[in-house]
BAFI-3210 file (N, C-alpha, C; in Angstrom, 3 decimals, decimal comma, padded with zeros to 6 digits):
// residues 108
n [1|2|3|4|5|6|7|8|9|10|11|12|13|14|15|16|17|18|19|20|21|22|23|24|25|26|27|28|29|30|31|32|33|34|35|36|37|38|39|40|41|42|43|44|45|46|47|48|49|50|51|52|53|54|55|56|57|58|59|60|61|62|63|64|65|66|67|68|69|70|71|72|73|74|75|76|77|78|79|80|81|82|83|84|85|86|87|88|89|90|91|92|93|94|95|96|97|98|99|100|101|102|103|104|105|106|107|108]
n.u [071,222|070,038|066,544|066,052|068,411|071,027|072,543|075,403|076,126|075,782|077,325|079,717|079,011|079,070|081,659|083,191|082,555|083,506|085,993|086,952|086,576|088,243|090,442|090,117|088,100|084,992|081,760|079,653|080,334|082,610|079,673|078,845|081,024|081,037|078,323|078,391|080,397|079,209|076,836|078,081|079,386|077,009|075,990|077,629|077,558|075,155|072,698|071,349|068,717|069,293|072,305|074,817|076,928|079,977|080,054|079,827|081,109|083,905|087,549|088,623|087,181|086,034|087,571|089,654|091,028|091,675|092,031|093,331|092,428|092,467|094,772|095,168|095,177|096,508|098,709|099,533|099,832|100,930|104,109|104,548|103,058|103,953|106,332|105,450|104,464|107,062|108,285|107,115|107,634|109,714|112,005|115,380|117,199|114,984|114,340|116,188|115,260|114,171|110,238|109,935|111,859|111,495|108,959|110,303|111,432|109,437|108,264|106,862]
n.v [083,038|080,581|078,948|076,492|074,999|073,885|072,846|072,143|074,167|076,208|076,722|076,745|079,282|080,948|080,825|081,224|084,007|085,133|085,334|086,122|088,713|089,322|089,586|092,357|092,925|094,244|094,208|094,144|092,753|090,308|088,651|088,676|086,698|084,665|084,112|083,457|081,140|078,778|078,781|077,880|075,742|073,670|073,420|072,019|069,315|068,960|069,901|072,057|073,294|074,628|075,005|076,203|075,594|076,052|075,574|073,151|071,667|072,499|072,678|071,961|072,119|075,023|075,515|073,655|075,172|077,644|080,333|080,186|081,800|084,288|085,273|085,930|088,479|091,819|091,444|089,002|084,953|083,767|083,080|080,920|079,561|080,295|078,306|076,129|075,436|075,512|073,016|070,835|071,600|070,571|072,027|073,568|074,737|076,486|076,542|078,701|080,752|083,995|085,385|086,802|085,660|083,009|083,140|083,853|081,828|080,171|081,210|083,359]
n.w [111,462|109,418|109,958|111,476|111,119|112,697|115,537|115,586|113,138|113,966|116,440|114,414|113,161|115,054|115,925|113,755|112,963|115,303|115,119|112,675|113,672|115,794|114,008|113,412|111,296|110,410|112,058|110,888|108,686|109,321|110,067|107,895|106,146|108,385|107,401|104,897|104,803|106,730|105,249|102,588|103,793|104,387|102,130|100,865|102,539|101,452|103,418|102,667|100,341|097,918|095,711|095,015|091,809|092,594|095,444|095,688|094,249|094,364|095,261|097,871|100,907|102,862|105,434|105,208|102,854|103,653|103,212|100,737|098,426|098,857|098,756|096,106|095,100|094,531|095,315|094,674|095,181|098,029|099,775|100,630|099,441|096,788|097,864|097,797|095,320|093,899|094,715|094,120|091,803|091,734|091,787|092,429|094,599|096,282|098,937|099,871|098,314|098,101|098,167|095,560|094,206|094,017|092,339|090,040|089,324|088,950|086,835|086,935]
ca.u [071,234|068,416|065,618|065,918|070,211|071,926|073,737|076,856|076,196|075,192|078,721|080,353|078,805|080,045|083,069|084,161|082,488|084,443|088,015|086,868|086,196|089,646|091,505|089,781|086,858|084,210|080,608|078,837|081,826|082,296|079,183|078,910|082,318|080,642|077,148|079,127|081,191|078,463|076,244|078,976|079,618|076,030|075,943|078,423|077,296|073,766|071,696|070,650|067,625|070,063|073,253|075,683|078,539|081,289|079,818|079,610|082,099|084,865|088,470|088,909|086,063|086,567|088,347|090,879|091,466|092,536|092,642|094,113|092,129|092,305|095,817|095,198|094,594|097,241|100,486|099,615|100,102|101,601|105,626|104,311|102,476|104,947|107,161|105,150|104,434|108,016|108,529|105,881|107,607|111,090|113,027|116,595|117,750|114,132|114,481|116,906|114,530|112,774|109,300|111,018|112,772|110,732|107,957|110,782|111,835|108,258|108,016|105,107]
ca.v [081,692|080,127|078,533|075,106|075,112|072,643|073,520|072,485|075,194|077,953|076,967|076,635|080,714|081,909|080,331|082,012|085,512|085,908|084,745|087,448|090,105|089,182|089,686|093,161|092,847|094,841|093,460|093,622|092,082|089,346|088,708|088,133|086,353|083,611|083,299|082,726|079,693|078,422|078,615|076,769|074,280|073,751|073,258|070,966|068,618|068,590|070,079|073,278|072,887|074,480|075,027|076,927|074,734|076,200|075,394|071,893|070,859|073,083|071,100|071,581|072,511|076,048|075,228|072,888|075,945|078,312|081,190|080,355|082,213|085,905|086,272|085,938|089,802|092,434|090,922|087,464|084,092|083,922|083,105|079,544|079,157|079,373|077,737|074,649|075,138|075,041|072,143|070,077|071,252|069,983|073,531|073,636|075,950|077,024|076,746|080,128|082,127|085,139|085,453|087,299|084,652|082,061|083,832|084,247|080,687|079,458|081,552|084,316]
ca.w [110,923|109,258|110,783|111,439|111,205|113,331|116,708|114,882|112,491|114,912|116,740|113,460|112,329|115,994|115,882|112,365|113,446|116,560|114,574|111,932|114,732|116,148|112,921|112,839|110,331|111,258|112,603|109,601|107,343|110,141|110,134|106,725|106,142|108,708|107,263|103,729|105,455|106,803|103,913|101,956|104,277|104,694|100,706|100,494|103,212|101,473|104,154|101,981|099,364|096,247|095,910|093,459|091,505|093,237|096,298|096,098|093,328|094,401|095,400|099,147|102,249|103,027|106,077|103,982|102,047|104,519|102,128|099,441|097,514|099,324|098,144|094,482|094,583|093,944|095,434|093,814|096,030|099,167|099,358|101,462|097,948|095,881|097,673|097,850|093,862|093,085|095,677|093,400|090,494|092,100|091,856|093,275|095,460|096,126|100,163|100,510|097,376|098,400|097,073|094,143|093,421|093,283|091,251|088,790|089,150|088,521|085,707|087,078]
c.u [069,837|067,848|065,957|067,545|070,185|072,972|074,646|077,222|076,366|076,361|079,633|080,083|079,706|081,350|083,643|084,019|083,567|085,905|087,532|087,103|087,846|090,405|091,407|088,666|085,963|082,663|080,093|079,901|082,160|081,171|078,410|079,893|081,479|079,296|077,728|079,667|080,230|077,772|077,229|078,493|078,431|075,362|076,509|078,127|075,922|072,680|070,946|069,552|068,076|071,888|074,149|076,980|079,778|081,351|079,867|081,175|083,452|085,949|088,920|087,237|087,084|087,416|090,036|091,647|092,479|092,894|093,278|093,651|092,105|093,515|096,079|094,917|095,531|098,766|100,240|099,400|101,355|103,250|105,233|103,774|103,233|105,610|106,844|104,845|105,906|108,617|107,921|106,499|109,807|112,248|114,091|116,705|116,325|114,125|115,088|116,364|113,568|111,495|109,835|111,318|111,692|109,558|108,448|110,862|110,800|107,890|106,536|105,757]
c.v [081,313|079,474|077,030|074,572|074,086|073,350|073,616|073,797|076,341|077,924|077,392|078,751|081,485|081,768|081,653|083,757|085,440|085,984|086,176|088,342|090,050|089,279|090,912|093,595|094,000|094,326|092,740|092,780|090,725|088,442|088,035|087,153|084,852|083,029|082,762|081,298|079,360|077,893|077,687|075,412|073,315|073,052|071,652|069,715|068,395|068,839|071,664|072,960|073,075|075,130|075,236|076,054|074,774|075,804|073,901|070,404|071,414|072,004|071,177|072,386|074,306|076,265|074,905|073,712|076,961|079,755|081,493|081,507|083,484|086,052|086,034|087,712|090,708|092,153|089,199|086,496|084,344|083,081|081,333|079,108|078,729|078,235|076,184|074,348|074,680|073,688|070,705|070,110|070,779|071,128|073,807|074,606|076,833|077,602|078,074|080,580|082,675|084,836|085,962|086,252|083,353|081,900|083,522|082,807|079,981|080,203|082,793|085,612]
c.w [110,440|109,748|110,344|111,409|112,478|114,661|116,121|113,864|112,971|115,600|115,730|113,304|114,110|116,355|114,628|112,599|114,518|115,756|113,249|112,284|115,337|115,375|112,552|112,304|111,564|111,415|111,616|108,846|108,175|110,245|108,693|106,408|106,954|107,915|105,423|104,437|105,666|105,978|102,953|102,207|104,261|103,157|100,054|101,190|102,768|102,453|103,802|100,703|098,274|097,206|094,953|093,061|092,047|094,579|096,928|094,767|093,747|095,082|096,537|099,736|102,311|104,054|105,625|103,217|102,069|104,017|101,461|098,458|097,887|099,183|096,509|094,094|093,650|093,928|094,625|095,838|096,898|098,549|099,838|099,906|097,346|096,251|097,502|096,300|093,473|093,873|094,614|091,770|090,546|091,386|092,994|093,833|095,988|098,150|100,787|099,244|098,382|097,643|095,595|093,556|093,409|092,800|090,515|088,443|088,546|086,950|085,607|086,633]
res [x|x|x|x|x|x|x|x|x|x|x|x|x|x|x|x|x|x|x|x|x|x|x|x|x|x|x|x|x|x|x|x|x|x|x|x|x|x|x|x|x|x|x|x|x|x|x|x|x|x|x|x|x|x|x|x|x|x|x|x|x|x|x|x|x|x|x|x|x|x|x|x|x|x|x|x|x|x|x|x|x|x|x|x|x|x|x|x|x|x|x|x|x|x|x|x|x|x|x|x|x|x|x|x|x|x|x|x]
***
């Protein structure tokens, strides 16, 4: 952590390492994975000297987010995703679709 950081922070980075380390990850990647969060959060709350656009303009806290954004990879968004996209876009019968199906339904 960097010098001068905030208890809350230094709970906040061992908090997210251990839940990393428990999902698997390995030290270093954990390790990293928290001092990113951190660093964010850290961004966004204004207690860092700069701070990158995504960091501070972005549209939820990384918490808030929950990883949304780590299944944008090869399978796409999660099936909880869609289903709350086609929920939003008021799609019948969406409650008994498979992911399959309500990819197709949304039009992906």
């Amino acid at each position: 952590m960097p010098r001068g950081s905030s208890a809350k922070r230094e709970r906040q980075y061992e908090h997210v390492k251990e839940s990393a380390e428990d999902r698997g990850e390995s030290k270093g990647r954990a390790k990293e994975i928290a001092a990113r969060t951190v660093n964010k959060e850290r961004a966004r709350s204004g207690e860092s000297r700069s701070a990158s656009k995504t960091s501070t303009h972005d549209k939820k806290s990384t918490s808030q987010r929950g990883g949304e954004r780590s299944h944008s990879g090869a399978q796409g968004p999660t099936k909880d995703q869609l289903y709350e996209e086609a929920k939003k876009r008021h799609i019948d019968g969406r409650s008994s679709m498979n992911k399959q199906e309500l990819r197709k339904a949304l039009g992906r």
